[in-house]
Phi, psi and omega in degrees: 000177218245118210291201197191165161278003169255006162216102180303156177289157139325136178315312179296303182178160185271163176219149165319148172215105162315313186295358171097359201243173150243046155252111188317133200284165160299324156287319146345283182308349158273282195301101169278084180324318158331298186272002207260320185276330162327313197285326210271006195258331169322145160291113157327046187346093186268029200229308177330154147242020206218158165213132177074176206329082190315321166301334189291349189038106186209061191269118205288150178264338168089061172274333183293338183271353165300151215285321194247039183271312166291011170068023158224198172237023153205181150227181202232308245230027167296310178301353188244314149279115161326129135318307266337142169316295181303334165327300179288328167288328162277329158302310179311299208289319212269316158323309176318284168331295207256020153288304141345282191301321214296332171317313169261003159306295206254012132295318187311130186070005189244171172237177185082198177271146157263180172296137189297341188281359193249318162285324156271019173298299204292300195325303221264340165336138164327320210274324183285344155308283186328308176301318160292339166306317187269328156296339174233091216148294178298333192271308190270348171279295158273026211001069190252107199274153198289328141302015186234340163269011160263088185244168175214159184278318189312136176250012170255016172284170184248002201199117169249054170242345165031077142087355192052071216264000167267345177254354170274032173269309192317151184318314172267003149272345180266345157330303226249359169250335151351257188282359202069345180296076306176338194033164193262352175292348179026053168301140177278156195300322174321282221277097186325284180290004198298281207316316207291333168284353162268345157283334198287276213291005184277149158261135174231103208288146185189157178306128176092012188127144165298130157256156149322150158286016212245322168083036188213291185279120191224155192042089138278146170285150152312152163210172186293059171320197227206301164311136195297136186248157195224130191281136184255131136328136229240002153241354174259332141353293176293327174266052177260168189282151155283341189276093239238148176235209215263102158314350182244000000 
């Protein structure tokens, strides 16, 4: 609960109490809700290549610099209003998302599968980079497990973790609630980054050389990734399209 003047805050900061009592659960007390609003209410470092802790190397892909990250191709009112850090953290994830979808848009009249290399086009765009960045950034700013930020204000909710709706933001779950692509790590929802480090370790046959799911390492050699890989021929390789399709 929220402090009050007849139960004074911590000295450090208040917490969430799940259980339902007004004695802080053992995980509560671990989670700083505080520090948690701090990181998202910070001014946006529009200079930066890093968020949150300069030592955590929390390194941004630079989605804020994209031409279309507001879904228009400019705005009046940077120069003129503070960012916040969550601002930017909520544009990503929400970019991120309709990099996805778009994926099942361009789909539309065709049949089969698509290429894997077309899902990782949409993974390693900035904005799905960032978005995972800035959420485990935020995560490691409160030590907060991504279930514990997913709370709500509603009082006709039944849960007040609703859906676990701060950890289905990472990238690769919503691939795998998307697409189905789901990977084999059978991460638990807590753990915010699980699926995307098991993309990061997919091999993706692609034009020019295997690429990584991590959207860094190209002309990879295969390695034993975790995901089921499906053998391609050294002439259905070659015919794969270069032509990707349009996230935006």
């Amino acid at each position: 609960p929220s402090p009050s003047a007849d139960t004074p805050p911590p000295s450090e900061a208040y917490y969430y109490d799940y259980a339902g009592t007004n004695s802080p659960t053992p995980v509560s007390k671990r989670c700083n809700i505080t520090a948690f609003q701090n990181f998202y209410d910070k001014e946006f470092d529009r200079e930066s290549s890093t968020v949150g802790d300069p030592d955590a190397g929390f390194k941004l892909a630079g989605a804020y610099a994209e031409p279309w990250f507001w879904g228009i191709k400019s705005t009046s009112f940077e120069s003129n209003y503070p960012l916040s850090q969550g601002v930017i953290m909520e544009q990503a994830n929400s970019r991120c998302k309709e990099a996805i979808h778009q994926l099942t848009r361009d789909l539309a009249g065709r049949q089969g599968p698509m290429k894997e290399w077309f899902y990782w086009q949409a993974m390693c765009t900035t904005f799905c980079q960032d978005s995972d960045t800035f959420h485990e950034a935020a995560l490691a700013e409160s030590n907060c497990l991504c279930t514990e930020l997913s709370v709500t204000d509603d009082d006709e909710a039944d849960d007040d973790r609703v859906h676990d709706l701060f950890c289905r933001r990472n990238s690769a779950r919503m691939l795998c609630e998307i697409h189905g692509l789901c990977g084999v790590w059978n991460c638990p929802m807590h753990d915010f980054m699980c699926p995307r480090y098991e993309y990061n370790r997919k091999y993706v046959f692609a034009p020019g050389g295997g690429k990584m799911g991590d959207c860094v390492t190209s002309g990879a050699a295969q390695l034993g990734a975790s995901w089921p890989l499906v053998a391609v021929s050294a002439l259905a390789a070659a015919a794969l399209s270069t032509r990707g399709p349009a996230l935006l």
